[in-house]
C-alpha positions as CSV (number, residue, x, y, z in Angstrom):
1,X,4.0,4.2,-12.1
2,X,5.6,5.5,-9.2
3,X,4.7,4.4,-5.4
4,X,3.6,7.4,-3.6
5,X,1.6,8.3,-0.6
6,X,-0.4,11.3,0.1
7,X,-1.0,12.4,3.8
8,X,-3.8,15.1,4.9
9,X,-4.0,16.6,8.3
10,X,-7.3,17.7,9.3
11,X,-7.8,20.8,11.5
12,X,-9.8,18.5,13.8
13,X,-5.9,16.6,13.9
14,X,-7.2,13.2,11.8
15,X,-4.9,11.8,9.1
16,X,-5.7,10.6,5.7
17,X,-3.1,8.8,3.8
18,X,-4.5,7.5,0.7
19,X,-1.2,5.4,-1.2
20,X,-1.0,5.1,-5.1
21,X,0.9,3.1,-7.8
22,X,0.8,0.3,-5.2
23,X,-1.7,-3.2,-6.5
24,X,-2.9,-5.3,-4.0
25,X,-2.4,-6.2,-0.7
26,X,1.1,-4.3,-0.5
27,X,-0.4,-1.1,-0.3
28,X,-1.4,-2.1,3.3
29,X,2.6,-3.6,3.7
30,X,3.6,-0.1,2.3
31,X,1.9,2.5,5.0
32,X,2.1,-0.5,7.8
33,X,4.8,2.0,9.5
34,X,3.0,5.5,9.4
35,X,-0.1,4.1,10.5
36,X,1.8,2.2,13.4
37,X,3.4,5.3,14.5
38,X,0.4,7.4,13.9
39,X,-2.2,4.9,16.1
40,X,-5.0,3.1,15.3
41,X,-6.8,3.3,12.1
42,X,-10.1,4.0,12.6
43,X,-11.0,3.3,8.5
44,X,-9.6,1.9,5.8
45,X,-11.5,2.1,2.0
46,X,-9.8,-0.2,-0.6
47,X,-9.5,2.0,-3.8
48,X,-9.2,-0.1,-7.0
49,X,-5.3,-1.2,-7.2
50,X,-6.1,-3.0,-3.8
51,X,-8.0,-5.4,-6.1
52,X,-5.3,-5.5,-9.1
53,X,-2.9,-8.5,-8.5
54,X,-0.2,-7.5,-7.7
55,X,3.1,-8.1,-10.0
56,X,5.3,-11.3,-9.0
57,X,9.3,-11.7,-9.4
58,X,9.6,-14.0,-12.0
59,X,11.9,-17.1,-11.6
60,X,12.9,-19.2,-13.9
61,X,15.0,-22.8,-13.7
62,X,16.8,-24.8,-16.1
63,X,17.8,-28.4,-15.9
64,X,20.6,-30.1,-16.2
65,X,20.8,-32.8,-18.6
């Protein structure tokens, strides 16, 4: 799935940004910058990819014998 986000401007001047394709905790490392230049955010709701774990690199070693 793709990363997206999806900003709405309110007459009244408030901003939504909801952000999809994006599991757990990096959705909040994803928007970090629009809502710092945007101000403070007065509430966030976690939808159900926040509570998804989120993918890991995988690494993998090999010994020498």
């Amino acid at each position: 799935m793709k990363r997206e986000m999806v900003i709405q401007i309110a007459p009244d001047g408030s901003i939504s940004l909801e952000v999809k394709g994006v599991k757990g905790g990096e959705c909040i490392d994803f928007s970090k910058f629009l809502e710092e230049a945007l101000g403070d955010v007065i509430q966030r709701e976690k939808t159900s990819e926040y509570y998804q774990e989120a993918p890991r690199g995988e690494v993998s070693t090999q010994r020498g014998e």
